[in-house]
C-alpha positions in Angstrom: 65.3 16.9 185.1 61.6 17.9 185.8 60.1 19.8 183.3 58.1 22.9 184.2 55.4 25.6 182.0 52.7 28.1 183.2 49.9 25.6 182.3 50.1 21.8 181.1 47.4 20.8 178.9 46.5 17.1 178.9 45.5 15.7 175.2 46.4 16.9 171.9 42.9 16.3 170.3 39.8 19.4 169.7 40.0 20.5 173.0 43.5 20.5 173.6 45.0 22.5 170.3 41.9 24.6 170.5 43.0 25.4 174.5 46.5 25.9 173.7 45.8 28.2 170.4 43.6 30.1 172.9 46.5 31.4 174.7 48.5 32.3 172.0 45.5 34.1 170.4 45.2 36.2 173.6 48.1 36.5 174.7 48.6 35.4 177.7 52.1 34.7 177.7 52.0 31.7 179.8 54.7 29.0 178.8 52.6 25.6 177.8 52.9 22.0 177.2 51.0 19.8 175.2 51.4 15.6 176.4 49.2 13.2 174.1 49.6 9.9 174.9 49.0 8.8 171.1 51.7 9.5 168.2 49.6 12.1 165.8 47.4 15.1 166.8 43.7 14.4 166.4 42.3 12.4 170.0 39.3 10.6 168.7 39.8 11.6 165.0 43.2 9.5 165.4 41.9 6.7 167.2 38.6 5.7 164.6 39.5 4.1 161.4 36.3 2.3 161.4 34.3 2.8 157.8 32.8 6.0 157.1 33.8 7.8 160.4 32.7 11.4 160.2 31.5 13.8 162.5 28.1 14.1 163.7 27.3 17.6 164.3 27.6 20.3 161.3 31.3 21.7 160.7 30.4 25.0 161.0 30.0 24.5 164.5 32.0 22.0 165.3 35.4 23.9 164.0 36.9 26.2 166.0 35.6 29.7 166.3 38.7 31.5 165.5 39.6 29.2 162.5 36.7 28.9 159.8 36.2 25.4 158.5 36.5 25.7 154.5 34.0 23.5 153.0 30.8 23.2 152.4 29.9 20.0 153.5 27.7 19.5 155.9 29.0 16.6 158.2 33.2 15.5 157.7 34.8 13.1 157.1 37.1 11.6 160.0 40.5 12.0 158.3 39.2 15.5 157.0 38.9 16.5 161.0 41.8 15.4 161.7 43.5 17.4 159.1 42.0 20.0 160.3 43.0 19.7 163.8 46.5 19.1 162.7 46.7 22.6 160.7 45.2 24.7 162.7 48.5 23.6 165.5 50.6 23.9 162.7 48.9 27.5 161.7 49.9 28.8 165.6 53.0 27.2 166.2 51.4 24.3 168.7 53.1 21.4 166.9 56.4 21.9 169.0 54.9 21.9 172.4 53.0 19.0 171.7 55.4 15.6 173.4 54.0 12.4 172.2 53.4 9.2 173.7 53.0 10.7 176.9 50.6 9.4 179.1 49.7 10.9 182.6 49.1 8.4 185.1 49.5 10.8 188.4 48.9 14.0 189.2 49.6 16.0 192.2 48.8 19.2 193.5 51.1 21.2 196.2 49.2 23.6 197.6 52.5 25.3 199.7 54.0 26.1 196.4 50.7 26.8 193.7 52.0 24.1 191.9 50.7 20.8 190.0 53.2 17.7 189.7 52.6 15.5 186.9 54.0 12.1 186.3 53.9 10.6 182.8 54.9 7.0 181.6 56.3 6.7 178.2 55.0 3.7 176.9 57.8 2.9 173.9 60.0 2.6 176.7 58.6 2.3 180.2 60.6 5.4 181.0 59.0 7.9 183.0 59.5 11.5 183.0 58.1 14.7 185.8 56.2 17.7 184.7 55.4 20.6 187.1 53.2 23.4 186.6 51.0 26.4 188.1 47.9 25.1 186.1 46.6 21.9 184.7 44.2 21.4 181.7 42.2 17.9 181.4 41.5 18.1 177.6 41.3 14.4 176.5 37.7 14.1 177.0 35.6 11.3 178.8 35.7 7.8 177.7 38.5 5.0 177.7 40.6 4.8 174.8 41.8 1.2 175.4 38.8 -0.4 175.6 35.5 0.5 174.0 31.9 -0.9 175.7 31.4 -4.4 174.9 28.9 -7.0 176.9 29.4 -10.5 176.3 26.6 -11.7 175.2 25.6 -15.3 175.3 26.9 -18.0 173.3 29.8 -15.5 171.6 32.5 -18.2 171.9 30.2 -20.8 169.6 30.7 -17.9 166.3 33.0 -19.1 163.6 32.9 -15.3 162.4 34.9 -12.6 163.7 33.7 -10.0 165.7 34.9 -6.4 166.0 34.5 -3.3 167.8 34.4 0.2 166.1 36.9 1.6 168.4 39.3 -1.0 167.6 38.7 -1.7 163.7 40.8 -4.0 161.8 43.1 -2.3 159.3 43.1 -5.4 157.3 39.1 -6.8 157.7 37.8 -7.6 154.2 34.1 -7.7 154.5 33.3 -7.8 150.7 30.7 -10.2 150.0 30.0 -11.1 153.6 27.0 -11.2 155.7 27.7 -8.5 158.3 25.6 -7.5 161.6 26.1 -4.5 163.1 24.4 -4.3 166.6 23.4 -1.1 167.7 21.6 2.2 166.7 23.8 5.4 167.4 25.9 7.5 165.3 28.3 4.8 164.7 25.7 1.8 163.8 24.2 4.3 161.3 27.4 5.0 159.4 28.6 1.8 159.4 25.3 0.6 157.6 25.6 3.0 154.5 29.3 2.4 154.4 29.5 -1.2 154.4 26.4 -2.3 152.6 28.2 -1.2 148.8 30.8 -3.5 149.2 29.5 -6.3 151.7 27.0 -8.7 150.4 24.6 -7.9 153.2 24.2 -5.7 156.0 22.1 -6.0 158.9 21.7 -3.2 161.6 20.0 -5.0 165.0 19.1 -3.1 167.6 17.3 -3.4 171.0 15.2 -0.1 170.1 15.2 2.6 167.7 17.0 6.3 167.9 15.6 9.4 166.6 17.2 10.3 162.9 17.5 13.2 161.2 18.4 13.5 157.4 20.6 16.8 156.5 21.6 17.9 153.1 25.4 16.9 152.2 26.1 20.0 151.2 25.1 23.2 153.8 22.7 25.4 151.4 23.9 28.5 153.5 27.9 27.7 153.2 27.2 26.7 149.6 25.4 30.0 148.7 27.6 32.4 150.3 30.5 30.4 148.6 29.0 31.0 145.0 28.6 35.0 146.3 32.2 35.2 147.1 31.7 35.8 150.2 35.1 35.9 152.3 35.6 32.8 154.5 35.6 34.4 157.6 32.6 36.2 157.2 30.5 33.2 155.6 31.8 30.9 158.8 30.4 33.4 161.1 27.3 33.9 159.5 26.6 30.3 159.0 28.0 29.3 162.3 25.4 31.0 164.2 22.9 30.1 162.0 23.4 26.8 162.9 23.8 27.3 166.6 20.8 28.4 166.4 19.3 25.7 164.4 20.5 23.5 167.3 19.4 25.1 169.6 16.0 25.8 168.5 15.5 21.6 167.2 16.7 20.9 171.3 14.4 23.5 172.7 11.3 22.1 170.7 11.6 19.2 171.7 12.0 19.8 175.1 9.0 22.1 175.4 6.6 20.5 172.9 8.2 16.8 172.4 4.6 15.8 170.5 5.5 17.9 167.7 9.0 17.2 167.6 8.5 13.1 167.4 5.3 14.4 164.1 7.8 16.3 162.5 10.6 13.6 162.4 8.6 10.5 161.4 6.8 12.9 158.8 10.8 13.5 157.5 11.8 9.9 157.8 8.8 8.7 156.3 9.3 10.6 153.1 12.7 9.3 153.2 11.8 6.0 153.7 8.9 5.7 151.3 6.7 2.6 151.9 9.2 -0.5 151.7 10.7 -0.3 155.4 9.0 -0.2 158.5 8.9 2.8 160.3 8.4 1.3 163.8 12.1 0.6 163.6 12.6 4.6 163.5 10.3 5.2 166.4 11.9 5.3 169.5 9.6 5.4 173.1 11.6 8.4 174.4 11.1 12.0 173.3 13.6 13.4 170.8 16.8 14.9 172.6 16.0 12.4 175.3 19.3 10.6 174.0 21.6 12.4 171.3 20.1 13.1 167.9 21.2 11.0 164.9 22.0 12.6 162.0 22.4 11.3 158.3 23.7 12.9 155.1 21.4 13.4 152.1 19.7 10.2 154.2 22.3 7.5 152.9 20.7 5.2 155.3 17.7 5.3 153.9 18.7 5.0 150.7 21.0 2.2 151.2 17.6 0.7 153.1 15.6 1.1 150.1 18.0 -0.8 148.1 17.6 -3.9 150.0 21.4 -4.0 150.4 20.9 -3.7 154.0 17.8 -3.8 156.5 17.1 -3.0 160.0 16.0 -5.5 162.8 14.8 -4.4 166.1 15.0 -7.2 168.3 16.8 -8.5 171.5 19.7 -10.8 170.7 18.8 -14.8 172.5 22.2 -16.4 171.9 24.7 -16.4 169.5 25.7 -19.2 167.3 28.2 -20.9 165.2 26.2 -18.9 162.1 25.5 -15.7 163.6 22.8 -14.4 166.0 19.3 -15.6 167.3 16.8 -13.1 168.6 14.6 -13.6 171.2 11.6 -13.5 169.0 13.4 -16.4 167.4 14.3 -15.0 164.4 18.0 -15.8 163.0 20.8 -13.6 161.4 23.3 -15.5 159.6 26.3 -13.1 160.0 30.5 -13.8 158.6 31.4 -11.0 160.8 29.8 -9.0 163.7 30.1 -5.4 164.6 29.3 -4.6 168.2 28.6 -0.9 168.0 27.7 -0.8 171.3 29.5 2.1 172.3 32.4 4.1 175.0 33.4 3.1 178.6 33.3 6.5 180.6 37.0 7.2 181.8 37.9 10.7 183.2 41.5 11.9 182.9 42.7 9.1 180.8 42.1 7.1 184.3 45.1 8.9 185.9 44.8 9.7 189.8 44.6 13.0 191.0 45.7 14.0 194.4 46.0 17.2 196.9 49.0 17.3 198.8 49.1 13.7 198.9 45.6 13.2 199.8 43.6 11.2 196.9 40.8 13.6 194.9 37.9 11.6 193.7 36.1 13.8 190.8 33.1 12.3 191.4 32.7 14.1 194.6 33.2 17.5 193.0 30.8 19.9 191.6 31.2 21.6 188.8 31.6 25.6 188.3 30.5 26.9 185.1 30.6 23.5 183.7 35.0 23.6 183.6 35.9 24.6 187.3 36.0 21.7 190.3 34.8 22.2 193.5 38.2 22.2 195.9 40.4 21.6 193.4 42.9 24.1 192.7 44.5 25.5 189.6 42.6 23.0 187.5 40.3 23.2 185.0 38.4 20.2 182.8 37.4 20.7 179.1 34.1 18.5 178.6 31.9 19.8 175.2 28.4 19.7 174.4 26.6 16.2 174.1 23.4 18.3 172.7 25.4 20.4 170.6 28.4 20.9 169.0 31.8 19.7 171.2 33.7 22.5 169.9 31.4 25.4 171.1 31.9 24.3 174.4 35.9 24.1 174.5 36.6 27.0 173.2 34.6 29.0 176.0 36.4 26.9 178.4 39.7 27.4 176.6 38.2 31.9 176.5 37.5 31.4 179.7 41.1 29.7 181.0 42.5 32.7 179.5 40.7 35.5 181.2 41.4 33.6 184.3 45.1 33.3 183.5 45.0 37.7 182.6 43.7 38.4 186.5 46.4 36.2 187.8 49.0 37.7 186.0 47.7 41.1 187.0 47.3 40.5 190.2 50.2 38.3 191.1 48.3 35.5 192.1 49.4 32.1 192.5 46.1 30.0 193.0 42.8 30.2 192.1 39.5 27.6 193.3 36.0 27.5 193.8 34.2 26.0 196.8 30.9 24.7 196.6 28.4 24.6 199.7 26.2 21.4 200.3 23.2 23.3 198.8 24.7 23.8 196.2 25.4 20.0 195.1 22.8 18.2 193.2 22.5 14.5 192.1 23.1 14.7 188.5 26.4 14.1 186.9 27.7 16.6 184.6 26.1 15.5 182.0 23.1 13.6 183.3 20.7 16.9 182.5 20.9 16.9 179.2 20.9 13.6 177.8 19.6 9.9 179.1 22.1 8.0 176.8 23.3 4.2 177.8 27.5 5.5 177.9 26.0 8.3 180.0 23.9 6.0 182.6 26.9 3.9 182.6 29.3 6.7 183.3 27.3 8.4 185.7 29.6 7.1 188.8 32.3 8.3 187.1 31.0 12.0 186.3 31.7 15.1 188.4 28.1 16.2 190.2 26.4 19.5 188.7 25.0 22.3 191.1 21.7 22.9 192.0 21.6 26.9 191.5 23.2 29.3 190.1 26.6 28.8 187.7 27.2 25.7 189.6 24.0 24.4 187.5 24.7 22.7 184.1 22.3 24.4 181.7 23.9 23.0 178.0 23.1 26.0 176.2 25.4 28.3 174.4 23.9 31.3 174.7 23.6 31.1 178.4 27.0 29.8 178.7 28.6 32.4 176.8 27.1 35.1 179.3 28.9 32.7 182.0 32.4 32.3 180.6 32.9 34.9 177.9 30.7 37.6 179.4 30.4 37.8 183.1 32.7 38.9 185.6 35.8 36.7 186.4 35.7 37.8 190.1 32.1 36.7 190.7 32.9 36.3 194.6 32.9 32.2 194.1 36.2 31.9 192.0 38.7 32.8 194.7 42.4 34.1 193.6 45.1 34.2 196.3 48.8 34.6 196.4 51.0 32.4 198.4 55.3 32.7 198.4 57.1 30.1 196.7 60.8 29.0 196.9 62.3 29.2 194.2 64.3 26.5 192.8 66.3 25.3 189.1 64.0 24.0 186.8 63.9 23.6 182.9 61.4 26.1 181.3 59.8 25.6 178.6 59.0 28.8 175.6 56.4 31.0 176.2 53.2 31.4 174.1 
C-alpha cells in the first residue's frame, strides 16, 4: 500500500535530521518521512572511515543552531559528528520516521492533485515500495556515494601495491611500515598525511599544485574560556557561534576584496609553522585564497608531522606509474606499497534519481535557483545544498527555517501548491555554486548544478548574513513564490504520525 506524509525528506544525514527537527521545533504539524538509502543516520559522516576523518569547518558552526555542540574542540572528529547527528534525532523523536535502506530512484510530480510520487528500491531485497506526498525535501547533498572521482592514470595496472580511494577505505588496510603516497592536496590529502605518517613508515603527499592552509588551535580559546566561566551551554554556543560566523566571514571577505594581503598573511602563518626545513613553494598556490575552499589544520599537525621527516610534500605532475610506485614528470620517483588517490567527489544531484512533472522529465540543470533552495518550475520542492565557503550547517537550517514558514502560509491559507518561476533575465551562467568557489569537483560538476540568477534573490550571494534576511527575515509572499489551491480527490491511503 502506498505510503503517504505532508513532506518526504530525502537523506538522513546534516541536512535531513536538521530539516525534519525543524518542523517539529515549529510546529508545523506536517506528518513526515525520513528514507536514507544507508543503514545508520549520519550521510557523509557514515560513509568515511578513511584515517583521521573530521570536519573541516569549526563545530560551533557547523552544529545545528538549535542544538549546541558540547565541546571545545575546534574541528571533530568523524565518528564524534556522527554521534552527534544521531542524538540530536534521538533528542526530537526523528529516529522512527527515518526507513532505511531506501533509495529513491523516481520521482514524480502530479500537478492535478498537489502531490509528489516517489518510488524507492530496497536494495536488501530488490523490493520496491511507493511514497506520495504534498512536498518533497532533496537533503542528501551533491556528490555520488558509489563512486568517488578517480582518473586513471597511466601505467596504474603495472603497480604491485594497492591502491585506494578515501571514499571507499579498506576496513582491514594495514599500512604500518609502508611507503604510502597520497595524491592530492584538499581536506582529505591533508588529514590523511598527519594520520598515517605515526604508524606508516613513510608518507608522501603529491600534488599537481598547492592549496591555501590555515592552522587553528585544537581547542576553541572562546568555547574553552567560557567553559572554565561556567557559562551555560546554550549561551556559550551562541556567543561563540557568531563569533565564528563572523570570523568566516570576515577571512572570505578579505580575501576577496584585498587577496594581496590575504595570500601575506597566510604564508607569514605557514612559515612560522613550517620553520626553515620545508619548502614553502609547496604551500603557495597561484590562485587567490577563497578561490577554491580553505584548508584548515589543527594545532598545524601537518606541519609538524612535516618537520619530523615522517612525511614530505612533492609538487609534481605524476608521468606513469610503475611496478614500485609513481614517476613524475620532472623525473623524480616515489617508491610507494600503497597509493591513496585523494582526488576527490563525482557531482550527483538527488542520489541520481529522475525527476519528472506529470510525466514529463525535469532536468535540474535547467532550473534556477530561488533563494538558493527553491527551483524554477518545479513545484512543491525544495533542495538543501550548504555553504562551500562556510559552514554546511548554517545553510540547512535556514533552508530547513525557511521550509517551515512556507509550510505555516499553506496551512493557513489552504494551499495545495506553491512554485517560483523565473524569467530569462533572470538566469545566469553560473551553477549554484560556481560563484563562490573555482574548485576541480565543482568545474567538474558544473553540468550537473542548477543555474543561479542574475538579480535579485534568484542570485547566489554565499553569505549568511544576507541569506538570513532572505529566508529567516523577509516576507514569504514576496510576489515570486506563488501559493495556489487546487481540489483533490480524495482517496485511502496509509498516513503516517504527525510531527
Amino acid at each position: 500500500m502506498t505510503q503517504h506524509v505532508d513532506v518526504l525528506i530525502i537523506g538522513a544525514g546534516l541536512s535531513g535530521i536538521g530539516a525534519a527537527c525543524h518542523l517539529i521545533r515549529e510546529q508545523t504539524g506536517s506528518t513526515y518521512a525520513i528514507l536514507e538509502r544507508r543503514e545508520n543516520i549520519g550521510g557523509t559522516w557514515d560513509l568515511f572511515k578513511y584515517p583521521g576523518i573530521r570536519s573541516d569547518s569549526d563545530m560551533l558552526t557547523f552544529g545545528f543552531g538549535f542544538r549546541p555542540w558540547i565541546g571545545t574542540k575546534v574541528l571533530a572528529d568523524g565518528a564524534s559528528i556522527r554521534d552527534y547527528v544521531e542524538e540530536t534525532a534521538k533528542e526530537y523523536g526523528v529516529t522512527d520516521h527515518i526507513n532505511f535502506g531506501r533509495k529513491v530512484v523516481a520521482m514524480d510530480f502530479d500537478r492535478a492533485r498537489a502531490q509528489w510520487t516517489v518510488t524507492v528500491l530496497i536494495e536488501a531485497t530488490g523490493a520496491t515500495e511507493t511514497w506520495t506526498a504534498n512536498v518533497l525535501v532533496g537533503a542528501c547533498g551533491y556528490y555520488n556515494y558509489d563512486k568517488g572521482y578517480r582518473p586513471t592514470f597511466p601505467g596504474e595496472d603495472d603497480f604491485r601495491g594497492q591502491i585506494v580511494h578515501p571514499q571507499h577505505w579498506p576496513e582491514d588496510l594495514d599500512y604500518s611500515g609502508k611507503k604510502v603516497v597520497v595524491i592530492g592536496s584538499g581536506a582529505t590529502a591533508i588529514t590523511l598525511i598527519p594520520s598515517m605518517a605515526p604508524t606508516a613508515g613513510h608518507v608522501t603527499m603529491l600534488q599537481r599544485s598547492p592549496t591555501w592552509i590555515q592552522a587553528l588551535p585544537s581547542e576553541d580559546p572562546v568555547a574553552k574560556g567560557l567553559k572554565l566561566a561556567r557559562v551555560p551551554d546554550q549561551i556559550a554556543y551562541k556567543i561563540g557561534r557568531a563569533r565564528n560566523i563572523a570570523l568566516q566571514r570576515a577571512s572570505f571577505q578579505l580575501s576577496r576584496t584585498n587577496p594581496k594581503l590575504a595570500k601575506k598573511l597566510f604564508l607569514t602563518q605557514i612559515r612560522l609553522q613550517l620553520g626553515k626545513n620545508v619548502d614553502l613553494r609547496h604551500f603557495t598556490p597561484n590562485y587567490n585564497p577563497w578561490d577554491q575552499r580553505l584548508c584548515v589544520v589543527p594545532n598545524g599537525d601537518l606541519f609538524k608531522v612535516l618537520k619530523s621527516g615522517k612525511a614530505d610534500i612533492v609538487t609534481d605532475r605524476i608521468a606513469t606509474f610503475t611496478e614500485k610506485g609513481i614517476v613524475t614528470e620532472s623525473g623524480r620517483e616515489l617508491e610507494a606499497d600503497i597509493i591513496v588517490s585523494a582526488t576527490g567527489l563525482n557531482v550527483q544531484i538527488l542520489g541520481g534519481a529522475t525527476m519528472s512533472i506529470d510525466g514529463e522529465p525535469v532536468k535540474l540543470n535547467e532550473t534556477v535557483a530561488y533563494k538558493s533552495v527553491l527551483y524554477s518550475d518545479i513545484p512543491n520542492f525544495l533542495m538543501i545544498l550548504g555553504y562551500t565557503n562556510a559552514s554546511w550547517t548554517l545553510k540547512a537550517d535556514l533552508a530547513a527555517s525557511y521550509l517551515c514558514r512556507v509550510l505555516e502560509i499553506m496551512r493557513k491559507r489552504d494551499y495545495t501548491t506553491f512554485e517560483v518561476h523565473a524569467e530569462p533575465e533572470d538566469f545566469a551562467e553560473e551553477s549554484l555554486m560556481g560563484g563562490a568557489l573555482t574548485s576541480g569537483y565543482i568545474q567538474r560538476g558544473d553540468g550537473e548544478m542548477p543555474r543561479q540568477g542574475a538579480r535579485g534573490a534568484w542570485k547566489v550571494v554565499n553569505n549568511y548574513y544576507r541569506d538570513r534576511k532572505l529566508m529567516h527575515d523577509a516576507e514569504i509572499e514576496d510576489g515570486v513564490l506563488q501559493f495556489s489551491k487546487v481540489d483533490i480527490p480524495v482517496e485511502p491511503v496509509s498516513k503516517v504520525v504527525s510531527a
